[in-house]
Backbone as CSV, one residue per row, in Angstrom:
resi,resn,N_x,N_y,N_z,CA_x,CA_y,CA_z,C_x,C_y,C_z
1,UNK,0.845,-1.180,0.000,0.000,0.000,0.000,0.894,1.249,0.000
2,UNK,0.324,2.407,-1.138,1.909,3.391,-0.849,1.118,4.544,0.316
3,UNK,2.415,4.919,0.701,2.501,6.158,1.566,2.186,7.211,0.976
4,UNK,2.594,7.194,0.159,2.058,8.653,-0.939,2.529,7.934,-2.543
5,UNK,0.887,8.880,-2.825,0.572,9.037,-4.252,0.011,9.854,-5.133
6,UNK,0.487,10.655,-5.816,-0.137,11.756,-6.354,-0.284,11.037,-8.362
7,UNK,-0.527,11.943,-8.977,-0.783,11.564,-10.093,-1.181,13.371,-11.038
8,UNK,0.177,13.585,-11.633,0.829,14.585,-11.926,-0.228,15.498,-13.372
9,UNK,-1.688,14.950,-13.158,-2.229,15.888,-14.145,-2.450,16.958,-14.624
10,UNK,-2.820,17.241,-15.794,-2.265,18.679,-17.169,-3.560,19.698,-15.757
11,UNK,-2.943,20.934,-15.824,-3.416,21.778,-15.410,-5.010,22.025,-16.568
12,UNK,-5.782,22.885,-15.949,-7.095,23.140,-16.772,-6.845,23.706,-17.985
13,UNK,-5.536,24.656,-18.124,-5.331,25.769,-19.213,-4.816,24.798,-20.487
14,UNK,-4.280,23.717,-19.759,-3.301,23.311,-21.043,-4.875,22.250,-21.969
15,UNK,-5.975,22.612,-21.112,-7.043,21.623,-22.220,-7.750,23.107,-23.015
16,UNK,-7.741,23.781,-22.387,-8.105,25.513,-22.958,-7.597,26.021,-23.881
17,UNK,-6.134,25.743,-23.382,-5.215,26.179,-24.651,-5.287,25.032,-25.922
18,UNK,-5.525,23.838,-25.910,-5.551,22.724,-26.648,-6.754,23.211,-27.501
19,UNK,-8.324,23.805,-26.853,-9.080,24.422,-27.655,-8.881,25.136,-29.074
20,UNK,-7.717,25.670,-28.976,-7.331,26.595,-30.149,-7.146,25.502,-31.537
21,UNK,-6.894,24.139,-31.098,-7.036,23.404,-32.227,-8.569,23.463,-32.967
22,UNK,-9.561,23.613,-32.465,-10.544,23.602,-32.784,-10.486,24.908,-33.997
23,UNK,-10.786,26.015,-34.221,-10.748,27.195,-35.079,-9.595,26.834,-35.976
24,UNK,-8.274,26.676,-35.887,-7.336,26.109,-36.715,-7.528,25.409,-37.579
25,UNK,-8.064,24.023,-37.304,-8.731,22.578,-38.050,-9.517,23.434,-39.070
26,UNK,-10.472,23.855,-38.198,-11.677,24.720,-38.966,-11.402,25.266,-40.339
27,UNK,-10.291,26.565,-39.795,-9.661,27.072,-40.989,-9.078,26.509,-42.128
28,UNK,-8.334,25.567,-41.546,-8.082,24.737,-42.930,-8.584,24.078,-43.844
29,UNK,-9.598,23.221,-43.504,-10.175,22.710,-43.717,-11.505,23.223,-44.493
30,UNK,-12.297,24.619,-44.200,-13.262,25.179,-44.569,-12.862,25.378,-46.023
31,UNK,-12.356,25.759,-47.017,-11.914,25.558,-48.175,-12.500,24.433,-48.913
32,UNK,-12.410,23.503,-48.266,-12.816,22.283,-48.656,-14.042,21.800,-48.926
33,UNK,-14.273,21.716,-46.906,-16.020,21.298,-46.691,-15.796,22.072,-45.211
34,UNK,-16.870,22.551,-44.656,-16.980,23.178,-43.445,-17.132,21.611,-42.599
35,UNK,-18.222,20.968,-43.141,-18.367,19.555,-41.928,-16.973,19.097,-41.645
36,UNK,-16.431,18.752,-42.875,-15.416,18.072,-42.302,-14.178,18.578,-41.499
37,UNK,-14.501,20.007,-41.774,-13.144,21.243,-40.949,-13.881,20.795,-39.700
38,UNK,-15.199,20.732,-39.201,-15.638,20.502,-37.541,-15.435,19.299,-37.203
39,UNK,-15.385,18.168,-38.149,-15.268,16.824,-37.739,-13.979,16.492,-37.431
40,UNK,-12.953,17.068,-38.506,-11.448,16.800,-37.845,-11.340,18.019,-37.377
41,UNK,-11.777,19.160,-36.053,-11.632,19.891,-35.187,-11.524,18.856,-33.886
42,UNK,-12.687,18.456,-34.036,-13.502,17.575,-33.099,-12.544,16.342,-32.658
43,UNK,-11.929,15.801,-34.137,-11.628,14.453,-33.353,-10.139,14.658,-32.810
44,UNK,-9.368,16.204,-33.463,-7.828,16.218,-32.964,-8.278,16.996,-31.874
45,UNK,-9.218,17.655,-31.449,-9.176,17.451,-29.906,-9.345,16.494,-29.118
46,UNK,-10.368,15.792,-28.797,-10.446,14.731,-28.297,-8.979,13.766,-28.425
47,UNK,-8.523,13.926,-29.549,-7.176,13.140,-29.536,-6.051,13.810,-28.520
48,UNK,-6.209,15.016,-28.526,-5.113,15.917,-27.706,-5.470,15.334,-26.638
49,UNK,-7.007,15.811,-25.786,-7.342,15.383,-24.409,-6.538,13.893,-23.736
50,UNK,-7.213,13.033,-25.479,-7.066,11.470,-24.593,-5.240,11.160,-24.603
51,UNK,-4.351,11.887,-25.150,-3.032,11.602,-25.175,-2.433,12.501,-24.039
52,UNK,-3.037,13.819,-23.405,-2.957,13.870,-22.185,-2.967,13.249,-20.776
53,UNK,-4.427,12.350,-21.287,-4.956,12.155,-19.799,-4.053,10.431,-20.085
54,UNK,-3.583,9.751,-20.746,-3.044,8.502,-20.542,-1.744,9.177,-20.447
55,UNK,-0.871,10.054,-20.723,0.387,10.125,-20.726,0.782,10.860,-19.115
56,UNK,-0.663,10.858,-18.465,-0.461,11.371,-16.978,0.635,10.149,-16.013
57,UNK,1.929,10.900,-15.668,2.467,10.098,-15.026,2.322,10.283,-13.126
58,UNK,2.220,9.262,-12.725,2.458,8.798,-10.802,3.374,9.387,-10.485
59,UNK,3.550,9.816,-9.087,4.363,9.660,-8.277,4.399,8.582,-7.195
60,UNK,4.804,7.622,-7.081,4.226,6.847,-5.551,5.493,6.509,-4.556
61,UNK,4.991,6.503,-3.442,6.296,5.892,-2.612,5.792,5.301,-2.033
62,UNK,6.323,4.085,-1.650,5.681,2.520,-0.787,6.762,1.621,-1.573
63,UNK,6.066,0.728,-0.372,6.783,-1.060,-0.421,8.002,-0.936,-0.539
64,UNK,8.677,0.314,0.335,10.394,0.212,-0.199,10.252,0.814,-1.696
65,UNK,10.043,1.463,-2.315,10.228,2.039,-3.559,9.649,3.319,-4.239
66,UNK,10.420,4.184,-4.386,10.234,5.945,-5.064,10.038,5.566,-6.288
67,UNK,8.616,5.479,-6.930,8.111,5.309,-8.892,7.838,6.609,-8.934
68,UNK,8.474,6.930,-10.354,7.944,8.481,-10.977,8.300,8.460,-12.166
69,UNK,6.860,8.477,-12.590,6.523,8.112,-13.851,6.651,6.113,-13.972
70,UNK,7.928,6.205,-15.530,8.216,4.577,-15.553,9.718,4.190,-14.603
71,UNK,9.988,5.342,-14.201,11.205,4.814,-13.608,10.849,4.509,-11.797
72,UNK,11.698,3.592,-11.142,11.574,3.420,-9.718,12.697,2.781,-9.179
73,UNK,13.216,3.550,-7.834,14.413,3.328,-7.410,14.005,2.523,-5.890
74,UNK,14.865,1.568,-5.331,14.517,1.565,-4.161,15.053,2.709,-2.873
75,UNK,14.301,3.003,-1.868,14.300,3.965,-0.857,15.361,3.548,-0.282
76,UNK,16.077,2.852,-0.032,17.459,2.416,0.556,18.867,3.278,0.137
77,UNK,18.720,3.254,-1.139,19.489,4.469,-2.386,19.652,5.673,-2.349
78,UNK,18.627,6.020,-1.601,18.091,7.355,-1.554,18.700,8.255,-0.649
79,UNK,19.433,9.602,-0.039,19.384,10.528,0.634,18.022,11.258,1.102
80,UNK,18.548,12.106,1.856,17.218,13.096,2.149,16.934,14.097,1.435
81,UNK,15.087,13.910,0.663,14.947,15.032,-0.029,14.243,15.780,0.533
82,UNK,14.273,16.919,-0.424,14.154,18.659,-0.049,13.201,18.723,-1.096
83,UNK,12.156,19.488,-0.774,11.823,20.335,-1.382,11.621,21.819,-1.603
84,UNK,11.207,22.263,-2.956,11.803,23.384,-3.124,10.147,23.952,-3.972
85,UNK,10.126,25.298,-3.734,8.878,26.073,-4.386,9.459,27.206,-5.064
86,UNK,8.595,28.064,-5.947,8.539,29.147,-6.096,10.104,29.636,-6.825
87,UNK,11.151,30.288,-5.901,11.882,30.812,-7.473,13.167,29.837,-6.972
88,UNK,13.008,29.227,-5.565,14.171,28.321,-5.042,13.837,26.728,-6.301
89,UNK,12.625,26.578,-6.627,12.604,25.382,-8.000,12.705,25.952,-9.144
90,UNK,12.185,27.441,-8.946,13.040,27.310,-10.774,14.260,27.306,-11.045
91,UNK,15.596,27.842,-9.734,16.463,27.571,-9.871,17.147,26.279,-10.086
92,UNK,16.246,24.926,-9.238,16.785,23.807,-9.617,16.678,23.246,-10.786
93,UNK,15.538,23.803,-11.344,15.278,23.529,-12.885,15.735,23.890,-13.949
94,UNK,16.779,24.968,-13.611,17.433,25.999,-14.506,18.937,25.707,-14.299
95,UNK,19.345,26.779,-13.449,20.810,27.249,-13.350,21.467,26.058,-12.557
96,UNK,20.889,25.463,-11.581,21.346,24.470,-10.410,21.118,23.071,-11.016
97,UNK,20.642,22.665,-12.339,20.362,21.274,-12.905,21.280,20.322,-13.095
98,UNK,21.767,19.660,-12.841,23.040,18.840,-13.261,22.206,17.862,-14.038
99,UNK,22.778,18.043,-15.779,22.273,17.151,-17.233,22.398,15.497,-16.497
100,UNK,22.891,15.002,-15.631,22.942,13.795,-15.492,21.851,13.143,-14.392
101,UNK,20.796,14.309,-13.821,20.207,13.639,-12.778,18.504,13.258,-13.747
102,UNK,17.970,12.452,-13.365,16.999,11.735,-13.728,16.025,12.719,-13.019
103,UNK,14.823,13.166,-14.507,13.980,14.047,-14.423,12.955,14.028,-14.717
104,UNK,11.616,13.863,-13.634,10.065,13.551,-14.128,9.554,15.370,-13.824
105,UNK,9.068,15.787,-14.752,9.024,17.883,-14.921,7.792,17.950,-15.597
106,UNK,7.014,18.437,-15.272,5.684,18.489,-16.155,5.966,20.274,-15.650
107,UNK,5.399,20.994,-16.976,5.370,22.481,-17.176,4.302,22.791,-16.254
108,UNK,3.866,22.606,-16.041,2.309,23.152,-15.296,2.357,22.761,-13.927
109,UNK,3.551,22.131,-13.353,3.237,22.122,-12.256,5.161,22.410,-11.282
110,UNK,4.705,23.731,-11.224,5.884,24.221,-10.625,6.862,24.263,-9.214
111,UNK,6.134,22.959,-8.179,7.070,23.163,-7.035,8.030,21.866,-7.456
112,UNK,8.769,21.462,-6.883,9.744,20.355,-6.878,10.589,19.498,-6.018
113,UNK,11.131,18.459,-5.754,11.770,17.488,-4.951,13.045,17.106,-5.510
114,UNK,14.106,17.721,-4.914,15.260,16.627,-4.987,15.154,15.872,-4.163
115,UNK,15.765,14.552,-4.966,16.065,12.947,-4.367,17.284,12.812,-4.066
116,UNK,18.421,13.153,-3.409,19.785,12.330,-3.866,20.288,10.915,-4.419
117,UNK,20.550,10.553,-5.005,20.677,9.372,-5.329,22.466,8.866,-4.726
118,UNK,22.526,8.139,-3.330,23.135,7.663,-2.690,24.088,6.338,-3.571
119,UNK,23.583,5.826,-4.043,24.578,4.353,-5.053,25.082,4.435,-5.704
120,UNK,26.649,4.237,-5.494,27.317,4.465,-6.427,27.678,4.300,-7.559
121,UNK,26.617,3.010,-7.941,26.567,2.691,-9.651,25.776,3.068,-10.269
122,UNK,24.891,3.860,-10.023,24.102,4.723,-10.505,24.310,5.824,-11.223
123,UNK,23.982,6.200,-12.315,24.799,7.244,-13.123,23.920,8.530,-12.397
124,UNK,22.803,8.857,-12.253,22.284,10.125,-11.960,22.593,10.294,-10.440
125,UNK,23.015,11.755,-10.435,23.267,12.084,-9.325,22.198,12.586,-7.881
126,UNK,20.857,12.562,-8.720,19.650,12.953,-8.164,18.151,12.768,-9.131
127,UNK,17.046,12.893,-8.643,16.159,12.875,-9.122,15.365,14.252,-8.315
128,UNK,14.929,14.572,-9.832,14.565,16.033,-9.391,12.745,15.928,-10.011
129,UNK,11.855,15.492,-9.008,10.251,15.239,-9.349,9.247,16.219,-8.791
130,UNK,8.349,16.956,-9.855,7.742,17.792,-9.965,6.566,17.102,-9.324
131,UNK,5.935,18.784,-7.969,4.501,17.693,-7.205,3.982,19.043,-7.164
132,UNK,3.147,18.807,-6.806,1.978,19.881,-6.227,2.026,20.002,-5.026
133,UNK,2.786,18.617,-4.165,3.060,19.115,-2.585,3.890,18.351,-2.132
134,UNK,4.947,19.456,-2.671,6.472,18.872,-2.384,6.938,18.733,-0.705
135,UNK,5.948,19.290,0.314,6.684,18.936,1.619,5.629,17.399,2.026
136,UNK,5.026,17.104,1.082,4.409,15.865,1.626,5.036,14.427,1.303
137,UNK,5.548,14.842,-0.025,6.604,13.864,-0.945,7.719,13.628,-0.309
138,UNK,8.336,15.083,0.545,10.004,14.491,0.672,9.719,14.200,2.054
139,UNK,8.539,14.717,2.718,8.538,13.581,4.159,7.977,12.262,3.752
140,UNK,7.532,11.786,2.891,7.017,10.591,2.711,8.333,9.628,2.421
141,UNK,9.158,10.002,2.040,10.279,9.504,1.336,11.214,9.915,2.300
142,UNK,11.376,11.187,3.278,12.253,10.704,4.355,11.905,10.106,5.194
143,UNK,10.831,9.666,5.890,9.927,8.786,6.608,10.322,7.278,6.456
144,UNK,9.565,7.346,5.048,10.081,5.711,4.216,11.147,4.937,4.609
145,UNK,12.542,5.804,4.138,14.022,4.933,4.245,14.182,4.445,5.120
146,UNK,14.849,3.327,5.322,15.305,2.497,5.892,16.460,3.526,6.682
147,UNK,16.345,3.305,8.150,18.043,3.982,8.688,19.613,3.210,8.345
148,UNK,20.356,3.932,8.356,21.779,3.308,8.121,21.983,2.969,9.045
């Protein structure tokens, strides 16, 4: 059973903004046939929506194991994470990023968690996972570990 689980879905704007396919389709298409400019409006939205809502990735922590997205490490591996909000995550997302740490980032959702990644055969030096409530994640996950 996990300790925590969130499930990292598209903010409202990004299905709002996806709307704009609708008038686009339209336009192109009206040249042609108007039905069919609304019919393929219609179905590349619905296609946008449904490749949103399946490409929604987890966060979970339990049974001994940090999943985010398809990747999952065991909590043993792990250091203590931090989280970070506001302009202290955009810095980790920006200027403070090291290209080698393993990264689940969805645009729309702006606070964040470093993981350290403790094992030394491990190529990433951290995992840096985007939540909506990053002090619930990195106590769930400092909670979790196993003590040394």
């Amino acid at each position: 059973m996990p300790v925590y689980r969130e499930k990292l879905w598209p903010a409202p704007w990004i299905f709002i903004a996806a709307l704009l396919l609708i008038p686009a389709s339209i336009l192109v298409f009206a040249p042609i046939d108007l039905t069919v400019g609304f019919v393929v409006a219609g179905v590349l939205y619905a296609a946008v929506v449904i490749a949103l809502l399946l490409s929604t990735p987890a966060v979970e922590v339990g049974d001994g194991m940090l999943r985010a997205g398809r990747a999952g490490i065991e909590l043993e591996h792990l250091g203590e994470a931090v989280p970070f909000d506001g302009a202290a995550a955009r810095t980790e997302k920006g200027t403070a990023l090291d290209v080698r740490a393993y990264l689940l980032l969805r645009g729309w959702i702006h606070p964040v968690v470093r993981i350290p990644v403790e094992d030394p055969a491990d190529p990433a030096p951290y995992w840096l996972v985007s939540t909506r409530r990053p002090k619930e994640l990195a106590a769930a996950i400092n909670g979790s570990r196993r003590p040394d």
